[in-house]
Steps between C-alpha positions, in 0.01 A plus 500: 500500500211579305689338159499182753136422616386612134754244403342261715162596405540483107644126555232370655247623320681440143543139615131395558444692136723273369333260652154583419599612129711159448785728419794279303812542730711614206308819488443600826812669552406703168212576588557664839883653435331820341215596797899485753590804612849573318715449762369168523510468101855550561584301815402192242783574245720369796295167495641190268246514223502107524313615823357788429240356269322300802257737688608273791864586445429850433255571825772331740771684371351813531380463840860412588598782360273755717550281790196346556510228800252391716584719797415790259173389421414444838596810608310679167197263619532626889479861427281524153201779515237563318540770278233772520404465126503124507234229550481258762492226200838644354660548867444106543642421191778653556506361836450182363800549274752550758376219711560290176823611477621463799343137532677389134809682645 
């Protein structure tokens, strides 16, 4: 569970750096592929590398693959706390995360 919503997490924020940073799609895949934790590093050697080179491709196959769907991020939205170490602004963010999700889902 926890693999998932830092999953989530690390997709939205890498996408609005990509954004903001006017990232080339050819190397974004490159570029996040080594901060993945390595069972995720190897979850991708089952992707066709004609996909696996879009970070489009490579985000929707990997929440496929730790069965991501919209009733999960509801639920994960529903019952999220705040941690007792954690700031209000990063508790909304992540809130704000899972509500993404679950809309784009």
């Amino acid at each position: 569970a926890m693999t998932q919503s830092i999953l989530c997490i690390f997709f939205s924020n890498i996408e609005c750096l990509f954004t903001d940073f006017k990232v080339p799609s050819d190397l974004q895949v490159s570029l996040i592929r080594p901060y993945l934790y390595e069972k995720t590093r190897s979850l991708l050697s089952y992707l066709d590398p004609t996909r696996s080179a879009s970070s489009v491709e490579t985000e929707k196959f990997l929440l496929h693959e730790f069965q991501l769907s919209s009733q999960i991020y509801l639920n994960r939205f529903n019952t999220l706390k705040c941690k007792s170490d954690e700031t209000f602004v990063l508790f909304c963010a992540r809130l704000n995360s899972l509500l993404d999700y679950y809309l784009d889902s």
